[in-house]
N, C-alpha and C positions, 0 to 999 in steps of 0.2 A: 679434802678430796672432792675435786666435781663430781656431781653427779649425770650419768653417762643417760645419756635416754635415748630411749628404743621404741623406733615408730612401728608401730602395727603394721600387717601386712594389707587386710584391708585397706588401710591408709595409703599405702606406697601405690595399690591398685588404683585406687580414685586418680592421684595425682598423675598418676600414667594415662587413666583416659583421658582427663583436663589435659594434657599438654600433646596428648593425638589428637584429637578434635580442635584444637586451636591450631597447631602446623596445616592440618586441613584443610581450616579457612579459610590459614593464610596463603596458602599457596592454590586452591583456588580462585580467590580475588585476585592473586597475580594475573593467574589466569584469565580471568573474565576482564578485567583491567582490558590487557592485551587487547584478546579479539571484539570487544565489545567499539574501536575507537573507529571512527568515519572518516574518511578522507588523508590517510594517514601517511604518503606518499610523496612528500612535496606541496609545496607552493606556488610550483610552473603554472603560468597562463595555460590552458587549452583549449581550443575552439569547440564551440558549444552549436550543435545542429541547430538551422532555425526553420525546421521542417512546417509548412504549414501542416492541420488535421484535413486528412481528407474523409472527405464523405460518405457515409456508406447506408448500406438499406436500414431502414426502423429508424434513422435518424430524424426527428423533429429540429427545422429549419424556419427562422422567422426572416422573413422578406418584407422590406417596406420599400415601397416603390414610389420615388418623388419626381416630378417633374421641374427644371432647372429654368422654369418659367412660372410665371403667375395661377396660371390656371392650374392649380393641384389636382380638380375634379376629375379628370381623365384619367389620373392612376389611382382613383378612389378603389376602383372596383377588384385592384390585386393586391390593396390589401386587407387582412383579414384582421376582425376588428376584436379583441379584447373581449373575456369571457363576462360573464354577470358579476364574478367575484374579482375582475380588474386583473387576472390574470392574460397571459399573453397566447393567442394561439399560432399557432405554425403551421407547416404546408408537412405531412409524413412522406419520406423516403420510400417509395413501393419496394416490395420482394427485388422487384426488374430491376431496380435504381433508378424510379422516377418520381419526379413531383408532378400535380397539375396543376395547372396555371389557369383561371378563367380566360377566356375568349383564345389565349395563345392552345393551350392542350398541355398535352405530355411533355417533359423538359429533361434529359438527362441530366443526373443531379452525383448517384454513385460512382467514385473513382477520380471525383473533382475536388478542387482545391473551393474555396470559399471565392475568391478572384479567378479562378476559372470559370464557374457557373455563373457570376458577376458579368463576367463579360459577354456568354453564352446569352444571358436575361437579356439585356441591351440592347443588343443587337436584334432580340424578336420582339422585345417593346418599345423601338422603333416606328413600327407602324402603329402603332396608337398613343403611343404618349409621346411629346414634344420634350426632345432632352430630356431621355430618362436616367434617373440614378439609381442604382440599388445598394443595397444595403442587408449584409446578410448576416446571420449570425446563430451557431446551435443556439436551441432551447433545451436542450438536456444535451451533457455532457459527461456520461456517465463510467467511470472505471471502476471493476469489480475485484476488492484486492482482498485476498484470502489468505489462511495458513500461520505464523505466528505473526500476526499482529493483534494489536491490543484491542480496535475496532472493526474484526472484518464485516465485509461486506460492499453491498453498491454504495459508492462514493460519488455524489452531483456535486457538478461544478457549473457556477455561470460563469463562466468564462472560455473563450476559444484556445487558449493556451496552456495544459497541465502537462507538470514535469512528474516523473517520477517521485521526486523527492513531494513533491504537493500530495500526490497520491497516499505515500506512506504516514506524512504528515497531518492529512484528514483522518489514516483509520489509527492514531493514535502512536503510531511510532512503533517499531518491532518488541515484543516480548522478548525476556533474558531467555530464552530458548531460540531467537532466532537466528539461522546463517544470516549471517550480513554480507557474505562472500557467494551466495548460492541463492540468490533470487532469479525469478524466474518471471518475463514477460513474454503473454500469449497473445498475437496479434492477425488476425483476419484478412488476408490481402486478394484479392482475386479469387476466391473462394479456398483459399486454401490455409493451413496453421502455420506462422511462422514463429519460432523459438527466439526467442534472445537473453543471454544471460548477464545477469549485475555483479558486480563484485562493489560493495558500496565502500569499501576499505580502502578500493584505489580510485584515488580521482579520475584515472582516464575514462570512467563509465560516463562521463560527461559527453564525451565524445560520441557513444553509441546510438543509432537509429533507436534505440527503445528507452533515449532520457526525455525525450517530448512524447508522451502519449500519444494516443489514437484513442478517438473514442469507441466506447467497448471492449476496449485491450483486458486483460487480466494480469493480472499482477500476484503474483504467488512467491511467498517467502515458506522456504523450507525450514525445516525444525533441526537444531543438531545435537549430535551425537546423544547431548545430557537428557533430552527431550525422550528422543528415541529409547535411552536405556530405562528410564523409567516408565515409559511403556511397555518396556517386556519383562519389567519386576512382576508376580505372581502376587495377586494380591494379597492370596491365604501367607504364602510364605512370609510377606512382610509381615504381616497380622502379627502371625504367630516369634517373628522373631521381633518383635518390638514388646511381643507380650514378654518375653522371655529376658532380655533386658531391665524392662520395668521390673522385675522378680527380684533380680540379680543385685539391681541397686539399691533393690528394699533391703532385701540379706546383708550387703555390704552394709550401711548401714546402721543395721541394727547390731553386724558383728562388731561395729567399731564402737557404738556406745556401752555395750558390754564389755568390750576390752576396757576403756577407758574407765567402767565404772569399778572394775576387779583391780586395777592399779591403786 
């Protein structure tokens, strides 16, 4: 005759939370799979803004002013020479949106393109420099990106050109809490806040006025849902129900090696 064997209940319990907690996972990770994937919409070409950055007040701007003739000495005087540590210095953006310039003066500088003010320069150092060139370029180019990323904070760039994606990419790429469909860029135009929203899951963000930065923009990546809920878990209640688990499993346990040792 076989012998018929008879699992403990203990036991049957175990095996039921081991195969809850793995369907869990797994579907889950479907989950996160899914929403976690970038660009995920096609392979269509789309046209990409090629907005210059315009200038705005508190910007630090370095100007080197050349003369298209032999004599350099004439545009010695605008420009401004390198700190003791070989650092670069630059002309600041006023409150008003001006720079100042020796012997020229005040120069509107806010609300201009980089070849706007270029050309604006030129044309007033004209009368003292013999074919003038200029040459412009930020010295801080700063975007402040906050909320789930892995690096927040002000982000420098030497460079006149950052996209969104370079942004997210300095402060280390989104946290698994963050919306990838719900970013949020905050941008400064004429004194006033404009809003524009990302969706990083559909390539058409490519398209929008807020994939080229501006400097000073902010950059905000909201938290979802999973984020959110376990901010409004109750600390004590968790405390207390993971103490109570921890108990539970001792019990189990220990009712299973006593079964097994009375067989």
């Amino acid at each position: 005759m076989k012998e018929k064997r008879i699992y403990s209940y203990p036991f049957v319990i175990i095996c039921l939370i081991l195969c809850t907690a793995l369907f869990t996972a797994c579907s889950s990770s479907k989950k996160i799979n899914k929403d976690y994937i970038y660009f995920k919409n096609g392979t269509d070409t789309v046209a990409v803004p090629q907005k210059e950055a315009i200038i705005q007040p508190g910007d630090q701007l370095s100007l080197q002013v050349y003369s298209q003739t032999l004599n350099q000495e004439q545009a010695a005087i605008f420009n401004i020479p390198a700190s003791a540590n070989n650092q670069a210095q630059g002309y600041q953006v006023s409150s008003a949106g001006n720079i100042e310039i020796p012997v020229i003066g005040s120069i509107k500088a806010a609300g201009l393109t980089k070849d706007q003010l270029q050309a604006s320069l030129i044309q007033k150092l004209a009368n003292y420099v013999k074919d003038p060139t200029v040459i412009i370029r930020f010295l801080q180019f700063n975007i402040n990106v906050l909320g789930e990323v892995r690096s927040p904070g002000t982000q420098k760039f030497q460079a006149d050109r950052v996209t969104i994606i370079d942004a997210i990419s300095a402060a280390g790429d989104l946290t698994d809490y963050g919306k990838r469909e719900d970013i949020l860029v905050i941008r400064e135009e004429n004194g006033k806040k404009i809003y524009y929203q990302i969706d990083l899951r559909k390539k058409d963000f490519f398209e929008s006025p807020a994939y080229v930065l501006q400097p000073n923009d902010i950059v905000y990546v909201s938290p979802n849902k999973n984020k959110l809920k376990n901010l409004s878990v109750d600390s004590e209640s968790q405390r207390k129900t993971g103490l109570f688990l921890t108990i539970t499993s001792v019990l189990v346990s220990v009712g299973t090696l006593i079964i097994t040792a009375l067989k």
